[in-house]
N, C-alpha and C positions, 0 to 999 in steps of 0.2 A: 767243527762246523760252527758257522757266527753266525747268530739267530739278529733279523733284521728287526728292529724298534722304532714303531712308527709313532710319534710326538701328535697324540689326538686331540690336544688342547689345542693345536698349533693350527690345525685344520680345522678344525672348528672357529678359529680365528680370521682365519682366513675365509672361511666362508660369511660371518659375521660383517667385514669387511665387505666383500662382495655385493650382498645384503643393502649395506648403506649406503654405498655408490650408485647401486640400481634406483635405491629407493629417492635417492638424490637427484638422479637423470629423471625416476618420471615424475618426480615434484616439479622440476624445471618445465619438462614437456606439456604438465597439468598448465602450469598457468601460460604458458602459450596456445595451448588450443582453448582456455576460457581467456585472454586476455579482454577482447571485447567488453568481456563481461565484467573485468575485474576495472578497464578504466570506467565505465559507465558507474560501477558502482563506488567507486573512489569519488566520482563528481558531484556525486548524491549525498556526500559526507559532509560537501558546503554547505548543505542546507541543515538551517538550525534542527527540526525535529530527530534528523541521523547524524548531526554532529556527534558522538558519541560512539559511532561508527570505527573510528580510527584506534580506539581504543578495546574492540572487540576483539580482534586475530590478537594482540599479543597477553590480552588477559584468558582468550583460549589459549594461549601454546604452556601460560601457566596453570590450569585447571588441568590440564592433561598430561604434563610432565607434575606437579603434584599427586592426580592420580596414580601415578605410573608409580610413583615411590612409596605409595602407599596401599596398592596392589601389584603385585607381582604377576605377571603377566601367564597366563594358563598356554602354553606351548605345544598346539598339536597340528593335525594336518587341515583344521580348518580353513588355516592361512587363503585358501582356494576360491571359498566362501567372498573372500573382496573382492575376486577377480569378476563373479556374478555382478556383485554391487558398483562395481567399475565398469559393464557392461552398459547397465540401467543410467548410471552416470553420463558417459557418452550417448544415450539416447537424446536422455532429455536435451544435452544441453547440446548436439545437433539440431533439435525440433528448434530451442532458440535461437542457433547461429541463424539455422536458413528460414527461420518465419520473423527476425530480428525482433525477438520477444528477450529483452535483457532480464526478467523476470528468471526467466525460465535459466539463461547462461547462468546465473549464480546459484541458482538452487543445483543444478547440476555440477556446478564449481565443490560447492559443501558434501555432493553425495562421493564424489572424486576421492577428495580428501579422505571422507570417511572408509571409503573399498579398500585408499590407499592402507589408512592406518589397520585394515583388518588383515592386507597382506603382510603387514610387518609385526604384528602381534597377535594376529589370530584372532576367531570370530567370538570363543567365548571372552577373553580381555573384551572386545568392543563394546559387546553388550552391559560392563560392568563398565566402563568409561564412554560414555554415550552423552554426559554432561558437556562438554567443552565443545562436543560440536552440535549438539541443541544449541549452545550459547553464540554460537558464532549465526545461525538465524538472526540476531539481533541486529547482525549489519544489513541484513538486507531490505530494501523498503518496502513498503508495501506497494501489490498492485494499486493502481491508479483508484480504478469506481471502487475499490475496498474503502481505500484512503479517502476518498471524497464522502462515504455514503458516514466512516467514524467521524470524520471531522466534522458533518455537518449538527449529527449525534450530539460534539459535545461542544458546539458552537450553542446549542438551545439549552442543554441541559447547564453548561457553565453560566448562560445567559439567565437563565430563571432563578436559579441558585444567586448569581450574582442581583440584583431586583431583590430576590428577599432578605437579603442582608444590609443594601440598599433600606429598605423599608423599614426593621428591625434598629438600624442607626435612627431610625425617623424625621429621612429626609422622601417626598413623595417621589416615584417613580412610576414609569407604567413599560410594560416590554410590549413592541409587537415586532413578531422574528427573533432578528439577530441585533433590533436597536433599542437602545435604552433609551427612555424620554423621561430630560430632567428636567422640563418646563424650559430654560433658557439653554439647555445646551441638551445635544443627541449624539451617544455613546455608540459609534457602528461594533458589535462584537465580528472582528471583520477574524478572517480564517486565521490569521496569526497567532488569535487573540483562545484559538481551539484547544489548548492545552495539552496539543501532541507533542509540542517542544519538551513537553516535561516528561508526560507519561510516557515517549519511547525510552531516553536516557535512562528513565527511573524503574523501568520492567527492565532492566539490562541488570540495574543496580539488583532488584529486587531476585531477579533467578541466580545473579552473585551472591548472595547474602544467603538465600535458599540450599545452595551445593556448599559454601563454606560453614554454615551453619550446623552445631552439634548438637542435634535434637530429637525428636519426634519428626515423622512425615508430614503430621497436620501442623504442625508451629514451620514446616519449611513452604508448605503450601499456602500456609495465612502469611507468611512474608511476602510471598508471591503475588497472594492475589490482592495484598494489601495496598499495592502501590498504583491501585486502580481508583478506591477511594479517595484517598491520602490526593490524588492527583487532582481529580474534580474537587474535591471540596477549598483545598486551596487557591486553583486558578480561581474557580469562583470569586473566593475570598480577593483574592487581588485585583479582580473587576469592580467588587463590591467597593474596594480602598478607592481605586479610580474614580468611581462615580462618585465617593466622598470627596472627594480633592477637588475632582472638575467643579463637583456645586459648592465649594468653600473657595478655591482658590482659580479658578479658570479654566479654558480648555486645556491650556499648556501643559497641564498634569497629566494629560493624557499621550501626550507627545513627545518627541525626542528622548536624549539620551533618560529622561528620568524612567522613561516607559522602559528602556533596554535595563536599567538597573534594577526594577523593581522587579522585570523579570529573574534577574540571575539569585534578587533575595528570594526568591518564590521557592526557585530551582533548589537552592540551599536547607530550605525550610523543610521543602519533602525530603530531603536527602536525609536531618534529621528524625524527622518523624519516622521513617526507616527505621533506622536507629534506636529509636527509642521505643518501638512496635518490638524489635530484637528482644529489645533488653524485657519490656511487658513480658513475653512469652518466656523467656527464660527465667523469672520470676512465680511467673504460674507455674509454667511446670516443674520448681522447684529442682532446677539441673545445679544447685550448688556449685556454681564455676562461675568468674567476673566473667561481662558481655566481651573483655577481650580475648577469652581462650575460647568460649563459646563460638565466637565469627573469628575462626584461623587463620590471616593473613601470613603464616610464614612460609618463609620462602628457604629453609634451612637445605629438603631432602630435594633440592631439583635437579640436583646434579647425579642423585640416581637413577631418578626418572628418567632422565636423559640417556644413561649407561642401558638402563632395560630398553628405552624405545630403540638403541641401535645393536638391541643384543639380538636380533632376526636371523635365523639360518635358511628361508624359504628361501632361494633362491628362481625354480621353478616359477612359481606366483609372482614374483618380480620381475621377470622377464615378458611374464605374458602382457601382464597390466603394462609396462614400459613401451610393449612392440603397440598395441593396443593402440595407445592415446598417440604414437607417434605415426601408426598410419595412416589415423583421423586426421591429424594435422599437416601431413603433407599433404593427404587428399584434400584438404579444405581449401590450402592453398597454390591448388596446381588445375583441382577442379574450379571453371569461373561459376561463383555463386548470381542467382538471379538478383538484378539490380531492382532496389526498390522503386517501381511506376509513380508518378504523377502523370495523370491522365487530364486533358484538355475537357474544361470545360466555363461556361460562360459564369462571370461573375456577379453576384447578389443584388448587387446595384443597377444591374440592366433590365430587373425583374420589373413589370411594367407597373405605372400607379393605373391603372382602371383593367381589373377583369371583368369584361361583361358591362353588367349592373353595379359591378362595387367600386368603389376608388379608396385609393390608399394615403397613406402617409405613413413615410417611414422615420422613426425614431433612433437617435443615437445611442449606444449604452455609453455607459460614463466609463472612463479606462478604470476604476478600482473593481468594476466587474468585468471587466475585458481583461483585466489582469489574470485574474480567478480561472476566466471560462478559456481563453486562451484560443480560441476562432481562429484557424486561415482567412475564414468569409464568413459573415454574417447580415444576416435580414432579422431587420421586427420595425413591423409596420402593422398600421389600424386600416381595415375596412370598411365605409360605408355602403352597403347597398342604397339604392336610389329610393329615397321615400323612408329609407328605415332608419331608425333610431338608434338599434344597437347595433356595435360594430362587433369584428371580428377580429383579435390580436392575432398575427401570424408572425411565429418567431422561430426561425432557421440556422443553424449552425453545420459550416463544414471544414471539415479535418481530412487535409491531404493525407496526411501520416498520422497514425494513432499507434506506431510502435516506437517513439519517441520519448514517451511520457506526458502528452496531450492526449486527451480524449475526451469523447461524448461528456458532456453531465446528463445525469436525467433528470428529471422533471421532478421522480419521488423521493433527490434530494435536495433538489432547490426550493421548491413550493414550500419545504416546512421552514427552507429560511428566512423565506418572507412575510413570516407569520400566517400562513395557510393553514390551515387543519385538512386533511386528504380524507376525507366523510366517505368515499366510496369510490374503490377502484378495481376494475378487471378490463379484460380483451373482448373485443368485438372485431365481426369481419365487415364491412361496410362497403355498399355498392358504388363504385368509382367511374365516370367516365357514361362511354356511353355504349360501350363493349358485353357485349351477355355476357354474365357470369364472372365481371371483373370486380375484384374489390379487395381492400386493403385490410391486414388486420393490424387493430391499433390498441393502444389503453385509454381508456377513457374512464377519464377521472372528473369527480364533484370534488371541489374544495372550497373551506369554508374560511371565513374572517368575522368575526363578528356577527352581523345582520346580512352580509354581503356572501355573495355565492355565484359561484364561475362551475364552468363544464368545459373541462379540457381535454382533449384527444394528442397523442403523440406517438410516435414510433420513433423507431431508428432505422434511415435507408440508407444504402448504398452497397452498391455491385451486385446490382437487379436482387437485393431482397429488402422487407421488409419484417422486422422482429419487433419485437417488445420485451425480451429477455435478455438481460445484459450480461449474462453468463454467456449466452449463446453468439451474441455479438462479438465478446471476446474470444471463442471458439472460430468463429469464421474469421474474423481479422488473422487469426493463427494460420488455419488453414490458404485462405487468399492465400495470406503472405508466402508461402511456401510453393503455392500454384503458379499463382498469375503476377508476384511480384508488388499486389496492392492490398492498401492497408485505409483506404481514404472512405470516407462515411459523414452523415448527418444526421442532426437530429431535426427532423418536425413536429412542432410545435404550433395547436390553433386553440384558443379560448374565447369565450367569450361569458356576459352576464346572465345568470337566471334571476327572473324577476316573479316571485308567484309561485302559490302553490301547483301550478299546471306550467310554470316557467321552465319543467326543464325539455319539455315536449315542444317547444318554438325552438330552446336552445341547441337541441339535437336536430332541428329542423335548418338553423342558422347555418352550423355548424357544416350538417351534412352536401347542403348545399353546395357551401363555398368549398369543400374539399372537392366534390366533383369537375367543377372547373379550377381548378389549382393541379389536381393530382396531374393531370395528364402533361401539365408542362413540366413538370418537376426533373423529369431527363435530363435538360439542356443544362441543368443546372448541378445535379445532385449527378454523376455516370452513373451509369448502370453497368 
């Protein structure tokens, strides 16, 4: 009798194989049903702040084939466990396709990824290799009013900073806002000038340095959070250098390519200081190793990394998460998605100059803030009431599409660019029109300058509501977007002067006035 011999290596190879081909098909299948989201974020990499972007996926594919060779993968039935995580993945980045929130496609894109690799490795590996797709966060950019509300942040704080070192050389300055005044020349710290060109690259650098770094948790976490100072206190410094040169040698120092270069020395400077933060901590903590064994750059064991990430036998988990994102993706493009609406309505400039009693004049912004603010339509215009002195600022912005990457500003981060101080702000509901029990709720804000003092109210409308919560704005632009196909909104904006200890009791009177005849026309203009 011949006893049959069955070659278990051989099958376990084979299954192995199996394994990588799956895991191959639904890599492919991933970035077809996140493509949107992968060119939108690709286009975001032109821009200097996420230049650095391009260089993120393939220093993840090395943190994670490094890990790989440097942990050995824990092999059990948790493998299943991604097929969950692949589930949540496909949620989100559904709510993105069809609310056309690109934010949300790439967060979904990373969680993908992540399900995937926990099919192929199993849930306890994940957990211990978790670093390289934190790091892969760093391509993505930030929501918009996030991004406006940091940059306006470190538009004042680089500005003040910059001014005292200014002063410190002991040439006079004086800041109000975002501009420097050198007596013959004025320095705008305009948004470029915000220092997120540095600080995103440099927190990319800095969680690099962090994972490759052989140390203690808190020497990995002070690299980390090192490249927050290191960031501001140099753009400062480089504003400060500017406003030295402008007042020694002329405007021109502040423009062209000398402006682009002085940036890239800046760039470089923090990259060292980095560096040399490293080598600090490695010195304190007395780790006895030069700073180059300390920060690991080798690239020796990748090749077993690679051997372990396609050594996978789940085959099961592979098939599901593969079936999964492929009948997402046929349904996406078989099902027609709702087309994004622009809805008819009358534009800014038709708005009348005399409501009533008041009459207007309407004002141009200059393009370097039409740049910034980025308007489909805009109004700002002065009212006089008949007989009266002080006028009322009405200023309007409307945004057909706000899932694009335009959107609203508010108010609570403009006002501080213009050297305002915000003395006092909350919500009120206020009686509108001439309807029982109609009224808007708005924020209304005191803000200060000096001796000088304004009372400002502002919401954000459109698609019959009014909010003042710009969490919630960006909740309903979601929701629309997925409903009724619109994503289009404005902001209202009215100010006007308080004059007097009892000046803000006219001012609210000013105010409230000209909103009751304004509110009611605002339909024709803003849809509901």
């Amino acid at each position: 009798m011949q006893a049959n011999v069955v070659d278990k290596s051989t099958g376990i190879m084979d299954v192995r194989n199996r394994s990588v081909i799956l895991g191959a098909l639904t890599l492919i299948v991933i970035v077809g049903l996140f493509w949107d989201g992968i060119v939108d974020l690709i286009s975001t990499w032109d821009r200097e702040e996420y230049s650095h972007g391009y260089l993120v996926p393939p220093i993840a594919v090395f943190l994670l084939l490094r890990g790989l060779a440097n942990t050995s993968p824990e092999r059990d039935h948790s493998s299943w466990s991604g097929v969950i995580v692949c589930l949540f993945a496909v949620a989100l980045g559904l709510l993105g396709i069809l609310g056309k929130i690109p934010d949300l496609v790439q967060y979904g894109l990373i969680i993908a990824l992540v399900g995937l690799f926990g099919v192929q490795v199993g849930w306890r590996s994940l957990l211990k290799l978790w670093a390289p797709f934190m790091y892969l966060g760093f391509m993505i950019p930030l929501p918009q009013f996030i991004y406006l509300k940091l940059s306006a942040f470190m538009q004042l704080i680089s500005s003040e900073l910059g001014v005292a070192f200014i002063r410190w050389i002991g040439i006079p300055g004086f800041l109000e806002g975002n501009v420097i005044d050198l007596g013959v020349y004025q320095l705008q710290v305009a948004e470029a000038c915000n220092g997120l060109r540095y600080l995103f690259p440099l927190m990319s650098f800095g969680f690099l340095f962090a994972v490759l770094y052989s140390g203690p948790w808190w020497h990995r976490t002070t690299l980390f959070l090192a490249t927050i100072p290191i960031t501001i206190i140099i753009n400062s410094f480089r504003i400060g250098m500017i406003g030295v040169l402008v007042d020694g040698y002329g405007i021109e120092q502040a423009e062209g390519f000398l402006h682009y270069f002085e940036g890239w020395i800046i760039f470089v400077a923090c990259v060292a200081l980095l560096f040399g933060t490293a080598y600090l901590l490695s010195r304190l903590g007395r780790l006895g190793k030069p700073l180059g064994e300390i920060l690991d750059f080798g690239t020796d064991n990748l090749s077993i990394g690679a051997k372990r990430l396609m050594g996978s036998t789940a085959i099961g988990p592979h098939i599901a998460v593969c079936a999964l994102f492929l009948v997402i993706l046929i349904g996406l493009h078989t099902v027609p998605q709702k087309a994004t609406v622009i809805v008819d309505r009358r534009p800014f400039v038709t708005v009348p100059g005399t409501v009533d009693q008041w009459r207007g004049n309407q004002v141009t912004l200059s393009p370097e803030i039409l740049a910034v603010l980025e308007p489909d339509d805009y109004l700002m215009a002065n009212y006089v009431s008949d007989g009266g002195k002080e006028n009322v600022n009405l200023y309007m912005a409307y945004y057909a599409n706000q899932t694009d990457g335009r959107a609203v500003h508010s108010p609570e981060v403009c006002i501080p660019g213009g050297g305002w101080e915000i003395s006092s702000l909350d919500q009120v509901a206020l009686p509108v029109g001439g309807t029982a029990g109609a009224a808007v709720t708005l924020s209304r804000a005191v803000i200060q300058k000096g001796t000088s003092r304004q009372l400002v109210y502002f919401w954000f409308e459109g698609r019959g509501r009014q909010l003042t919560n710009e969490y919630l704005v960006k909740w309903y632009i979601l929701m629309d977007g997925l409903t009724s196909g619109r994503s289009d909104g404005s902001l209202v904006r009215l100010a006007t002067a308080v004059h007097g200890a009892d000046g803000l009791v006219a001012a609210d009177k000013r105010l409230t006035d000209f909103l009751g005849l304004v509110h009611a026309k605002l339909s024709a203009y803003i849809p509901s």
